[in-house]
N, C-alpha and C positions, 0 to 999 in steps of 0.2 A: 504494500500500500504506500501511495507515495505520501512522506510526511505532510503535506501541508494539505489531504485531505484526513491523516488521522487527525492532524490538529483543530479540522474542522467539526468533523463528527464528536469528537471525545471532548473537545476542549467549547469551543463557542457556543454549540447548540446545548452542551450541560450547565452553562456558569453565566453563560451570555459576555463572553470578554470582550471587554474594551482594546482599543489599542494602545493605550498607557500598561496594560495587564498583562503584554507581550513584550518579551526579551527582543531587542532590537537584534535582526537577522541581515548578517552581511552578504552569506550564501548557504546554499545547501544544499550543495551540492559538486560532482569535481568540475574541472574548467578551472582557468583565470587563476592558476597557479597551486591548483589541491587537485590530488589525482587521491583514488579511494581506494582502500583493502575491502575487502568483501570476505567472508566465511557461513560455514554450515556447519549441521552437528559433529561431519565428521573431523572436522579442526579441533573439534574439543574432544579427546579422545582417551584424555589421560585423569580427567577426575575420577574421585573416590569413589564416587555411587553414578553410573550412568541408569537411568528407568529402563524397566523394561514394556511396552515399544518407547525408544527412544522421541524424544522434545525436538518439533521442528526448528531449529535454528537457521535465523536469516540474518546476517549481521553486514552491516557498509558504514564502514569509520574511514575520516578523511587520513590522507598522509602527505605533511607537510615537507619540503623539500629541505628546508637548513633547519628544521624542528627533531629530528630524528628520537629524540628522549619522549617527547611527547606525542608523537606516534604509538612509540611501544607504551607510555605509560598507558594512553587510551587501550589497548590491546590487553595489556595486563588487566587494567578495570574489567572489560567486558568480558574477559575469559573468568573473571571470579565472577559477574553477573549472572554465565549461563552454568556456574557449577552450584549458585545457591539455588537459581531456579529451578533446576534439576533435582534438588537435596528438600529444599523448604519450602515445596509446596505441595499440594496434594491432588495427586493425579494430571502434572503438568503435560501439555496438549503443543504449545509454541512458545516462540520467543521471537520475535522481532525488534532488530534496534538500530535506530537510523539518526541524524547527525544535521546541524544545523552550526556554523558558524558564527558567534557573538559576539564576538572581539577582534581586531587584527591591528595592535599600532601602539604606539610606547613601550615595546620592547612582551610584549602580550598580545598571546594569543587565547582564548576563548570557545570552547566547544559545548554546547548542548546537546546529552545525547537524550532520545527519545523510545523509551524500553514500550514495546505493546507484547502482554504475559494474555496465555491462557492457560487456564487450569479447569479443575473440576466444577469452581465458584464463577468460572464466566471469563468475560475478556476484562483488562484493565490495563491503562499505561500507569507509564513511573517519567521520572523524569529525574537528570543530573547535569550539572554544569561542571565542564573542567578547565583548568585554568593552566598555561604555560608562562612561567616570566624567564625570558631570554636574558635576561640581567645575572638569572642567578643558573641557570641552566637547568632548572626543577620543575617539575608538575607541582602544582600545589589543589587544593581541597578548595570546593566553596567556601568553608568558613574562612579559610585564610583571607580572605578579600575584607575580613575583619582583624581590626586590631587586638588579637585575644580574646581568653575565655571571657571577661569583664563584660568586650563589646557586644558578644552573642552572645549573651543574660541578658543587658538591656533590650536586644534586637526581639530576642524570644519575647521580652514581657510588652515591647512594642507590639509582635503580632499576636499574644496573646489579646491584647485591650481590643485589635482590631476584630479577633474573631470573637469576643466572650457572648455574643449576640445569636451567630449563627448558630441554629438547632444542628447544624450537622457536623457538628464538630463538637467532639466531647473535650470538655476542657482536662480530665487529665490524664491525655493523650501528648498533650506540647512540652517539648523537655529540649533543653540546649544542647541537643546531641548531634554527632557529625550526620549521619543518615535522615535525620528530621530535617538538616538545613541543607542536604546535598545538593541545591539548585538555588542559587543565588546568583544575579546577572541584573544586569540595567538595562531599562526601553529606550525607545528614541531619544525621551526627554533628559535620559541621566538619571532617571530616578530607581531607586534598589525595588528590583524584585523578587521577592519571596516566592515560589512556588513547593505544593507537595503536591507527593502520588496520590491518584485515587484509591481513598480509604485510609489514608495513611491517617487521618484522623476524625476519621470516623464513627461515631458509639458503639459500644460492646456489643455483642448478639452471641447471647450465651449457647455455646457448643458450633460459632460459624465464626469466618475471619469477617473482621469489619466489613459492611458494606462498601461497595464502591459506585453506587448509585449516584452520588454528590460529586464526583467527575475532581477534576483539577482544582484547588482551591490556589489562591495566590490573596499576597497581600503585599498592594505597593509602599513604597516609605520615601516619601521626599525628600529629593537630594539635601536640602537642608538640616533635616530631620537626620538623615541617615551619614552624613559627609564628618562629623566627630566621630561615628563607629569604624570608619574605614582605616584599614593597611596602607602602604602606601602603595602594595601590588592592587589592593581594593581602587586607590584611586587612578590610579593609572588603568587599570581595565575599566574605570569607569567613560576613561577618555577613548581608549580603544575601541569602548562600545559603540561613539556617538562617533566612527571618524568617517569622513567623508572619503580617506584614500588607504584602503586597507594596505597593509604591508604583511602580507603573506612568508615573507624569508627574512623575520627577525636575523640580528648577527649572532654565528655560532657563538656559545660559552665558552669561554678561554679560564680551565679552569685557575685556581686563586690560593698557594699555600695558605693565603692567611685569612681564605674565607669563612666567613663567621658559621656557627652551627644554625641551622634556621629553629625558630620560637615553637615552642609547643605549638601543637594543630592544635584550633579551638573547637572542642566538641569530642576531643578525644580525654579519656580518663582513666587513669589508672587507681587501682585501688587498693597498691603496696600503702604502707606508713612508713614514710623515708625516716622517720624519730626513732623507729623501735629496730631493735634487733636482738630478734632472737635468736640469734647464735651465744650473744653472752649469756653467761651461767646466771648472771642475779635478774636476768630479765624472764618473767612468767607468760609466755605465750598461750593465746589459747583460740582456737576459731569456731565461734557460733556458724553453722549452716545448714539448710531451709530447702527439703527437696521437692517438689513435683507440682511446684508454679508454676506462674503464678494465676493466684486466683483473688476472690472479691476481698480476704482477708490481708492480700497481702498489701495491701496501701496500708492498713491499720499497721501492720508490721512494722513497714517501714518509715508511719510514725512515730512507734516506738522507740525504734531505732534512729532515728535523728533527733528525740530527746535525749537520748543516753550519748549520743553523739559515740558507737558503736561501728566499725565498717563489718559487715557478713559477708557470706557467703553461700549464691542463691543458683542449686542445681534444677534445671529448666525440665519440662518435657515438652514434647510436641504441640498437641491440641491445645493446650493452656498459652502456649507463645501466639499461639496464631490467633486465637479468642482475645485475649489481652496484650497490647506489645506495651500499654501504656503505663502502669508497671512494671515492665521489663526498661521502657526507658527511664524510668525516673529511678529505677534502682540503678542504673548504671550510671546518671547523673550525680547522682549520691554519692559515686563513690564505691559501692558493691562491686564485690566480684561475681563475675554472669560467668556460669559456669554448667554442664549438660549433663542430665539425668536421661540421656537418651529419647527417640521420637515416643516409640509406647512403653507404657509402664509394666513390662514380660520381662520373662527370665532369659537374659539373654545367652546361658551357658545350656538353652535347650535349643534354641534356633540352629537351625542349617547356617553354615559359615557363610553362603551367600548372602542371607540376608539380613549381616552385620554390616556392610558399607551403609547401609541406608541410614540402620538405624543409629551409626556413629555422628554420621554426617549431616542430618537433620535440623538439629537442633543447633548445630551452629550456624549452618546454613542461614536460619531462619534469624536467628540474633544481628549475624551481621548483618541483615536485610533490614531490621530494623534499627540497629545503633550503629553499625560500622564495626564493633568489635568481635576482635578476632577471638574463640572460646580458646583456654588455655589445659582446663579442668574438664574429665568426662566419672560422673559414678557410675556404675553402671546398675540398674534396678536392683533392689533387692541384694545388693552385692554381692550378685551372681557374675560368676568371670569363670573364665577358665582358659589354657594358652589361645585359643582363636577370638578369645573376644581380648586379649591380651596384645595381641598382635596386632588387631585391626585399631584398635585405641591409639597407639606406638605410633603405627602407620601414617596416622591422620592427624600426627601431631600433637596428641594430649597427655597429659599425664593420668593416668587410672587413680583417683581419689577416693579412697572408703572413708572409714572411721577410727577413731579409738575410743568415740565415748557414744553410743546407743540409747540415748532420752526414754525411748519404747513408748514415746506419744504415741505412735500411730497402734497401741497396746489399747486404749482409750485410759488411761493414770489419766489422773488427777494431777490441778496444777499443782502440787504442794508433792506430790509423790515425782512428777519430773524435774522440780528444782531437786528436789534431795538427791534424786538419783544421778544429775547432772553435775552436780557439787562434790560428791563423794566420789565419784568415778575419777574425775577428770585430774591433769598432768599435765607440767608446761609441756608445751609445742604439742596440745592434743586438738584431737578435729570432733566437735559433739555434732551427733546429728538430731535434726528436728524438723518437720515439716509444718511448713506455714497455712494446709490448710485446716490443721487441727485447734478448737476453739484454745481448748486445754493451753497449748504451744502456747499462743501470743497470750492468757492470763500468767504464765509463769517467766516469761524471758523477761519481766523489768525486776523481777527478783533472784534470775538465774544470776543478774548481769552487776547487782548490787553484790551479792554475797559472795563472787567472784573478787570482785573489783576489792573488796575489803580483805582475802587473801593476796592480792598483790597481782592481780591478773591484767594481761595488756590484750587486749581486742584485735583482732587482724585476722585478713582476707586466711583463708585455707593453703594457698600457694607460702605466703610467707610463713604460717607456722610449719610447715613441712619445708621449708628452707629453700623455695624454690627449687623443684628437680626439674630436671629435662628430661623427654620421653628417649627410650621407653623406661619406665618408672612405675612401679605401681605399690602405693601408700595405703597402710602398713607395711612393710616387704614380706608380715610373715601372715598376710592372710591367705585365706587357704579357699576363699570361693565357694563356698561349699553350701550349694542351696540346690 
């Protein structure tokens, strides 16, 4: 389909756009200095879990002639595009993803790509903007077009105030994360445009991924409004946007022994604690973590946990990601470590080895689709493992995460019997498990976390009380799987 009829049908006949509401388009297409890559599924050949019948893949990304980095970097994007789509969604049908030119001139260049998904829940596009600055020889992120995490808090509570009105946007769906703001670009006039995917902020629909009915939402910020949040790569692409004589062959990077390290991406989050270390002996580590989210309870959780000013550690499952992402972003916003309880809640040392790709690969899939972040942690249900579910964890880059402290909420205890039991048990550098959708669980973590803290206990992500391993790894070393 050629873009600028999906942008008709999907975009203007759902939202009614203006033309202030559209990203100023230089070309889109090759000619006049961009010639295009083109692929199909069979170019992606090497992900973790390919479906079986295979996802129709259509893909045409521009390739600039002196941009060569930025080429591959768009390549690279879209080759993780079509391996979450394949991974984190359900019963995926297509992919199609096509390209529109935003910028070309102060030393930037500008791509909007245009993703059209089909799965089992229907058709829906997405949308990204990527950015090149020739200055420094790097791809850099939508958010970087802002001056740090700071600028994209204020930017988010700006398009929060502008959506708090519309019914089709749940307000706590909006979280300052990289994948919420991956599409950021300016119109004709110079002014910053916001856009999300269809559904991306959508209202819950218990046991279905948000609707996408509500089409493209965008929200503009006037350049004046918006020109203190900007980078100076933000304002410079903002002049690129509006130039009347595109420059297609920025100068090659010459690169710079004493080139500075580039600033944190805004919208990315880690959720180590640079203060603590738990390798020293007088330091008591200890990781609360929360398995088979998220669901209605977990925002009340993660109340709690940002009174107690607490960082967790929260293993995902499938259906729950896909039902809710709006909780999964604001826990990663927080701070939380996002971490994979696998697609379905089964014993995975009963499955045929086949069909552990899938269920490895799922759930990360699906997180980065929604935050951008990469899963580090996988439990596996029930912590059930055995060498092939060993192997395929290893494989796909995770560390196998169990336990050493067993709460037995999910036993149905009492909140007063899983404090005790979680107090007594537990040991620096230990991992307690708990699931967040047991009511039990959240009456007892603000007294787990008090009668800790008065032994001398320090709060941290699961990666860091296990000392950060590298796979293959799997924590405890001496458990034995055995379910």
């Amino acid at each position: 389909m050629a873009l600028s009829l999906a942008l008709t049908a999907c975009g203007e006949q759902a939202v009614g756009l203006s033309g202030n509401e559209r990203m100023a388009v230089l070309q889109d297409g090759s000619g006049e200095g961009i010639s295009e890559w083109t692929a199909s599924a069979e170019d992606y050949d090497d992900h973790p879990h390919i479906p079986d019948p295979d996802v129709a893949v259509d893909v045409t990304l521009p390739v600039f002639p002196t941009a060569d980095a930025f080429t591959e970097a768009l390549k690279e994007r879209v080759d993780e595009e079509v391996a979450d789509f394949r991974a984190g969604t359900r019963d995926p049908v297509s992919l199609g993803v096509d390209w529109e030119l935003v910028a070309a001139g102060e030393g930037v260049l500008g791509v909007r790509l245009v993703r059209s998904e089909e799965d089992m829940h229907g058709m829906r596009e997405g949308y990204s903007t990527h950015w090149y600055d020739a200055t420094a020889g790097r791809s850099a992120h939508s958010t970087e077009l802002l001056a740090g995490q700071e600028a994209l808090d204020e930017l988010d509570a700006i398009v929060g105030d502008e959506l708090a009105d519309d019914e089709e946007v749940d307000g706590d769906t909006l979280y300052p994360v990289l994948r919420t703001y991956d599409s950021i670009g300016f119109n004709e006039n110079g002014d910053l445009v916001v856009e999300f995917d269809d559904g991306h902020l959508s209202p819950v629909i218990e046991g279905h991924v948000p609707s996408t009915e509500f089409g493209r939402k965008v929200v503009i910020v006037d350049h004046e409004t918006a020109a203190p949040l900007l980078s100076d790569l933000g304002e410079r692409a903002r002049q690129a946007s509006m130039t009347e004589n595109a420059d297609l062959e920025p100068a090659e990077f010459e690169e710079d022994d004493d080139e500075e390290t580039p600033p944190p991406v805004p919208g990315v989050f880690d959720a180590r604690l640079p203060d603590v270390d738990c390798e020293d002996d007088e330091v008591r580590c200890v990781a609360l973590t929360f398995d088979d989210g998220p669901v209605a309870a977990t925002s009340d959780l993660l109340d709690l946990l940002a009174a107690e000013k607490v960082t967790a550690s929260f293993f995902l499952n499938g259906s729950p990601v896909l039902t809710r992402p709006g909780p999964l972003r604001r826990a990663y916003s927080e701070g939380h470590e996002i971490a994979s309880h696998g697609d379905l809640h089964e014993h995975m040392n009963r499955m045929d080895a086949e069909e552990l790709p899938s269920q490895v690969a799922s759930v990360s899939a699906m997180v980065r689709r929604q935050t951008g972040h990469t899963v580090e942690l996988f439990r596996p249900p029930f912590g059930a493992t055995d060498d092939d579910v060993h192997r395929e964890i290893s494989d796909q880059g995770m560390v196998e995460t169990l336990w050493t402290v067993d709460s037995e909420d999910w036993e149905g205890l009492t909140s007063d019997e899983i404090v005790d039991r979680v107090v007594d048990l537990v040991e620096p550098g230990g991992v307690v498990l708990m699931h967040d959708p047991q009511e039990a669980t959240l009456d007892a973590v603000p007294e787990i976390i008090r009668l800790l803290r008065d032994e001398g206990y320090e709060f941290v992500p699961a990666s860091q009380a296990m000392g950060f391993p590298e796979p293959p790894h799997v924590f405890p070393e001496d458990w034995d799987g055995s379910w």
